[in-house]
N, C-alpha and C positions, 0 to 999 in steps of 0.2 A: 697451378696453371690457370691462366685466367679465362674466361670466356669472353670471345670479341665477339663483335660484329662484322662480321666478315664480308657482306652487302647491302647497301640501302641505296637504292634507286630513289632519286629526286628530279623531276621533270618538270621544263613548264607547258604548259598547256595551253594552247590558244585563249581557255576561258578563262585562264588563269595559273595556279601553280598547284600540283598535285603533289601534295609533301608525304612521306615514309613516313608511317607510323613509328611514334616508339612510348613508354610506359607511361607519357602522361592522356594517354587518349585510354577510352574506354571501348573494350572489345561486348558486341554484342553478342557473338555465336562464338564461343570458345572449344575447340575440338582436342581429344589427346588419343595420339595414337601411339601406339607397341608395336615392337617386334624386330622386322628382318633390317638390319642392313641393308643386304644387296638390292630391295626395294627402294633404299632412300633418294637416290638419286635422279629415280623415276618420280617419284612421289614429290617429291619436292619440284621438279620442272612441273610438273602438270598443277601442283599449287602456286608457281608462281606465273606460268603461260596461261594457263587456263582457268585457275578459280581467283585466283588474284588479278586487283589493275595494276601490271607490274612496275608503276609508277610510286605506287603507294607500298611496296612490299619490304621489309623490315626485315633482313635474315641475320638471327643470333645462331650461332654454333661452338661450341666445344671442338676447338682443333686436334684436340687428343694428339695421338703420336706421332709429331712431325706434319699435321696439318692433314693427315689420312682418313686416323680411325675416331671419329664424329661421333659421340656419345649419345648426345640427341643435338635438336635441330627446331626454333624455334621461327614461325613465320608470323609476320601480324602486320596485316595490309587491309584493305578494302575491296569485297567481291564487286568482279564483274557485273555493272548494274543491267539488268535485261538479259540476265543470261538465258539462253538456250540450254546450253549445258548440263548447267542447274537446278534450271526451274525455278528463279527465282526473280521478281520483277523489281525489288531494290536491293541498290548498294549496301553492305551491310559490311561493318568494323571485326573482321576475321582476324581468330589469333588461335596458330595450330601448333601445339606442341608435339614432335614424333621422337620418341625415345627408342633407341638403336639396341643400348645397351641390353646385354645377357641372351640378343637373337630372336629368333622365329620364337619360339618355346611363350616368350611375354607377348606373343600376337595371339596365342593360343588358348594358355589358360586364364589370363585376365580381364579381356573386353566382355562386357556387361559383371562382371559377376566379384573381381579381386582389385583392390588399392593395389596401385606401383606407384613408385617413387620420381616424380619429374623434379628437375630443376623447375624455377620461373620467373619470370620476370617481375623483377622487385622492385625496392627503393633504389638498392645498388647499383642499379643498372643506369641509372642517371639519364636523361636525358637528350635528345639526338640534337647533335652539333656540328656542323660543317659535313653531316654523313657518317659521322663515327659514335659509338656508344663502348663503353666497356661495362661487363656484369661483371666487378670485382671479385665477390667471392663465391662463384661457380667455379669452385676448385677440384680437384680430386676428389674423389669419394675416399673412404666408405661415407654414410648420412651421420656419422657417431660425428665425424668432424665440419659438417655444416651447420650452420645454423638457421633458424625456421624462416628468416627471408629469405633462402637461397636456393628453399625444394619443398614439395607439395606432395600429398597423397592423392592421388586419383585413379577412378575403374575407366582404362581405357575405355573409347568410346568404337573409336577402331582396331584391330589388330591384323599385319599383316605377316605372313609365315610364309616362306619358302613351297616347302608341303603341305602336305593338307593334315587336319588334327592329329588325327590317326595313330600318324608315324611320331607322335611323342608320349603316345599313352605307354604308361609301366609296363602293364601285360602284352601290348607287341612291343617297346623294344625299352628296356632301362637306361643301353647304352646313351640314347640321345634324351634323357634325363637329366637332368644336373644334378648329384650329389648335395651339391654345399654351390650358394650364391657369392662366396667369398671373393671370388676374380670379377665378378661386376665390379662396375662401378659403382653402383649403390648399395651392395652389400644386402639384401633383403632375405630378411625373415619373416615366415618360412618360405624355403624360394620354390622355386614352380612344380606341381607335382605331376606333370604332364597330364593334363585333364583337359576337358573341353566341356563343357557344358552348354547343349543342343536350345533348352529354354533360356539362356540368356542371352545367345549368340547366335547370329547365322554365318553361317559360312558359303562362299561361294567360290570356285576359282575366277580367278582376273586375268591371269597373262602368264606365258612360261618363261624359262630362264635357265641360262644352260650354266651349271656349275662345273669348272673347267679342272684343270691343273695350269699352276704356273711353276716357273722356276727361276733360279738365279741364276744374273748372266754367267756366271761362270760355270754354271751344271749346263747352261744349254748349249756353250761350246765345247765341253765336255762329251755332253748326246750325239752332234755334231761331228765330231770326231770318230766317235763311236761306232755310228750309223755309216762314216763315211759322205758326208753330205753339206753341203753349205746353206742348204733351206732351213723349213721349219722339221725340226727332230720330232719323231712320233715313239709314242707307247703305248702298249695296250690296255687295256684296263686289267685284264692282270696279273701284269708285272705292276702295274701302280699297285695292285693291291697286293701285292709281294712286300713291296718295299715299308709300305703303311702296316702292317699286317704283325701286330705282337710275337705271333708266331716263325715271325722272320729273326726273333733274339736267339740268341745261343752264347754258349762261353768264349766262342773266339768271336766277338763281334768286331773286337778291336779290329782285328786284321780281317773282318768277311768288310764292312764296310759298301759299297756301290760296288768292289769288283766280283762280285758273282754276276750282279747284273750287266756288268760290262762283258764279263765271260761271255755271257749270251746274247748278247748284240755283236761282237766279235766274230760268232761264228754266224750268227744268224745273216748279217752285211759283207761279211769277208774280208771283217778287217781286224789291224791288229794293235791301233793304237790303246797306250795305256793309262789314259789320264783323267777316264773315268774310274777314280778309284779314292780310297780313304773314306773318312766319317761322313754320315748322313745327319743333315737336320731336316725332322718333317715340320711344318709351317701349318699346325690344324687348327679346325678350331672348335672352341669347349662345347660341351653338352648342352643344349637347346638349341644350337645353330642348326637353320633346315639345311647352309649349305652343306655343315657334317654330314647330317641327317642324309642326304643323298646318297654323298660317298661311303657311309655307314650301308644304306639298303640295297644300291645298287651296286656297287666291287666290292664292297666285301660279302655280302648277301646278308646283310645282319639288319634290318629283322626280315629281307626279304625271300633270302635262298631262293634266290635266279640262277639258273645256270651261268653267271659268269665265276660264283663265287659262293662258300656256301659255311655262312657263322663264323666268318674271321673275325678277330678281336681288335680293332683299331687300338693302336700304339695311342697312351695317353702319357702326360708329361713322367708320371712316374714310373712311367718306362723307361726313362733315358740310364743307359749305360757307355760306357767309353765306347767309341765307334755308331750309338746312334743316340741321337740328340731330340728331342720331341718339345715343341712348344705351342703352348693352347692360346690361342688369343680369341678377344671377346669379339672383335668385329673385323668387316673386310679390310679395314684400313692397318689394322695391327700385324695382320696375313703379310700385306703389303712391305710394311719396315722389318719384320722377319725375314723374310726372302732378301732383302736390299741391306740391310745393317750390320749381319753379323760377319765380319770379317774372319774371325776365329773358324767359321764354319762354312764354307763359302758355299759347299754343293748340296742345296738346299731346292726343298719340292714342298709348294704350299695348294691349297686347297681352294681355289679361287674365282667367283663367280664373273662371267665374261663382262659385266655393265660396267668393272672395276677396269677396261683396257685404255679409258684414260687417263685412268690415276700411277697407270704403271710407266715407269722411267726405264734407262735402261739398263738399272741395274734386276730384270726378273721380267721375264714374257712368259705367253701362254704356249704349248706342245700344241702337236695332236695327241688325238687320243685312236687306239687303232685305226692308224690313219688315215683321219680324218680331223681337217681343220674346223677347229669346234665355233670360228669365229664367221664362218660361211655360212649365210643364212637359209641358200639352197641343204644344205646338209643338216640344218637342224629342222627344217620345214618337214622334210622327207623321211624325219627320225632313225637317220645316221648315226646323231649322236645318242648315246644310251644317259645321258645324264642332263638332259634335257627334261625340269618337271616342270607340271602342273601348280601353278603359285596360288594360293586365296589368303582372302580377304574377308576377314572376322569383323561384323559389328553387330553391336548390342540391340538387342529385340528393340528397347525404348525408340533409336534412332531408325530402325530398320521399320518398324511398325505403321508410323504414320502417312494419312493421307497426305498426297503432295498438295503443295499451298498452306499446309495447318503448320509446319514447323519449319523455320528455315535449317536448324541444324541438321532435321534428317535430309531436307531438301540439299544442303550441299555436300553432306554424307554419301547421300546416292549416287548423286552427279557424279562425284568424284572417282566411285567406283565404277561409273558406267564410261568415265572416260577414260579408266584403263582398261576398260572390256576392250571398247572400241574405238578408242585410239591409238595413239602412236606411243606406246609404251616404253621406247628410250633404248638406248647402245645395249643391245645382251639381253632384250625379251623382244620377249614375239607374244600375239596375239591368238589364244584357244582356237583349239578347230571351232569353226562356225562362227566365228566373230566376223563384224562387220569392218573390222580396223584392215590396217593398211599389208600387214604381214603373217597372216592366220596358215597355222601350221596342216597339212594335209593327214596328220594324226593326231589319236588324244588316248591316254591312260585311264582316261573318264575320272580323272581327280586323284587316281591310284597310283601312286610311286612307285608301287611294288607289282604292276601290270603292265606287261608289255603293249609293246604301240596296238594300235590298233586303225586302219583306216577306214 
């Protein structure tokens, strides 16, 4: 699969013409960032509104599955000259690489301190022409099948995760661990061991983001039915975590399928349609993901034991048996073609953070969740919704350390992060209690996934 170019903004400018960078310019301050998915979308508008002249911005991407799930994501433009922002008083030739791939987990234990594997912009990648570039051999992974112009070794400089460290250390939870790196895309050994390392790294939160449930269109008129209702269909967190829940296998699964759960929306609505019923596929996603990571700590209580739920065993792919079907994807965009592709399985429930509610067609929307519509920003402000966390942002003591003025890359390191403290952090986050941004939530966990709100 190749990697295009998927935007270069070309402008003329009064003073002249402000051309898209592409690999025969030289980048002065080159950044590489790890980790979350569900941040990219945010991260990437505020690199190219905000720290980029979005005239001059070059964006390479890996369209991964049907043009969703985005491996990483290359920017290389010219800063904002005189930024405020930034703190930075010249234009300077920015080239940001953000690698998606294997989740929160690579935001966490890499920046300052562990080599990951980027793609980069090479020879291959030719040239920009009428707006277009192609990186020919930014193919598939694993790295056994690229070759050394096509990916690079670098200790992120930034990392951003879902949750905060914590929730990926061994001793509180193994589950949101990876095993084996073998479902990346890059294939790394040895892959993350859920660490953090406090002298190489700071951590800080930035902005929350509410990790939802979606579904296929054909399960939400199924819910729909169920419920008796032509809106949006609700669940509780735990019946979601019923259905998610290992402990929900048995020998008849063939035939238990959704209609247990439909049993109890039947009686619970007072109705008695039956077409919530047959195989389930869950749509999760693999071990390092903060958005697991959530639905890991807060429904099933694993590693958190809240009273909604208390050490369930999240269904992993090699749980699937006739009647429930479990598939791990590596990023939100994969969640996405899970929910929308499978024909074979149609009544399907994926794990899905709310900033993905553009990228969703109509084949899979978001529920509630005890109802309450999780895409209402009064209701996540007011911490209604129980899966609404605290998100940070990991970088390296080197970039985090210095005086401002002395380094442009800590200088638009920081910026960067000070503009999603307090700015406008994108579809599906909100800005920490106490922020000066436009949407600051009325509670905070104080960085803790595993602590209830608090005002």
């Amino acid at each position: 699969m190749k990697l295009k170019l998927i935007a270069a903004a070309v402008a003329s400018l009064a003073a002249g013409n402000a051309l898209a960078l592409d690999i025969t310019q030289t980048a002065t301050v080159t950044l590489h960032l790890a980790g979350s998915s569900a941040f990219q979308k945010t991260i990437e508008s505020i690199i190219h509104n905000s720290v980029c002249d979005p005239t001059t911005d070059t964006v390479y991407q890996d369209p991964g599955s049907a043009g969703n799930g985005k491996h990483e994501v290359a920017h290389f433009c010219t800063t904002q000259s005189a930024s405020t922002a930034l703190g930075i008083g010249t234009a300077t030739n920015l080239l940001v690489y953000y690698r998606v791939d294997g989740g929160s987990i690579f935001g966490v234990d890499y920046p300052g301190q562990v080599n990951a594997h980027f793609y980069h912009l090479g020879a291959d990648c030719g040239t920009l022409t009428a707006g277009t570039a192609v990186c020919t051999a930014w193919n598939n992974g694993p790295v056994a099948s690229l070759g050394s112009a096509d990916y690079t070794s670098a200790i992120p400089d930034i990392g951003l995760s879902d949750v905060e460290p914590a929730m990926f250390t061994k001793t509180t939870s193994a589950i949101n661990v990876p095993a084996t790196c073998a479902d990346t895309y890059f294939a790394e050994t040895p892959c993350p061991s859920g660490t953090f390392n406090s002298a190489a790294a700071t951590s800080t939160p930035v902005a929350v983001q509410v990790m939802g449930i979606a579904v296929s269109s054909a399960l939400y008129a199924a819910l729909q039915l169920a419920e008796g209702t032509t809106g949006q269909p609700s669940l509780t967190t735990a019946q979601i975590a019923s259905m998610m829940a290992k402990s929900n296998l048995s020998t008849n699964a063939a035939t238990k399928g959704w209609d247990n759960l439909r049993a109890v929306l039947n009686t619970e609505y007072g109705t008695t349609d039956t077409t919530l019923s047959g195989p389930v596929l869950v749509c999760r996603r693999t071990a390092g993901s903060g958005t697991q990571a959530t639905w890991n700590g807060i429904a099933m209580g694993n590693p958190c034991a809240l009273k909604t739920a208390s050490n369930l065993t999240i269904l992993a792919k090699g749980n699937s048996v006739t009647g429930y079907s479990v598939q791990e994807n590596s990023g939100s965009g994969d969640v996405i073609n899970c929910l929308t592709t499978s024909t074979a399985l149609p009544l399907a429930m994926g794990i899905l953070s709310t900033d993905q509610a553009g990228n969703l067609s109509s084949g899979a929307q978001y529920i509630k969740i005890d109802g309450f519509d999780i895409q209402n920003a009064a209701n996540v402000e007011n911490g209604l919704i129980k899966t609404a966390i605290e998100s940070t942002m990991q970088m390296s003591v080197a970039l985090d350390t210095p005086t401002a003025g002395t380094s442009a890359a800590s200088d638009i390191a920081k910026g960067l992060r000070q503009l999603i403290i307090d700015g406008n952090p994108g579809t599906g986050f909100f800005n920490v209690k106490g922020s000066a941004g436009p949407n600051p939530l009325n509670v905070t966990r104080s960085g803790k996934t595993c602590a209830q709100f608090t005002y």
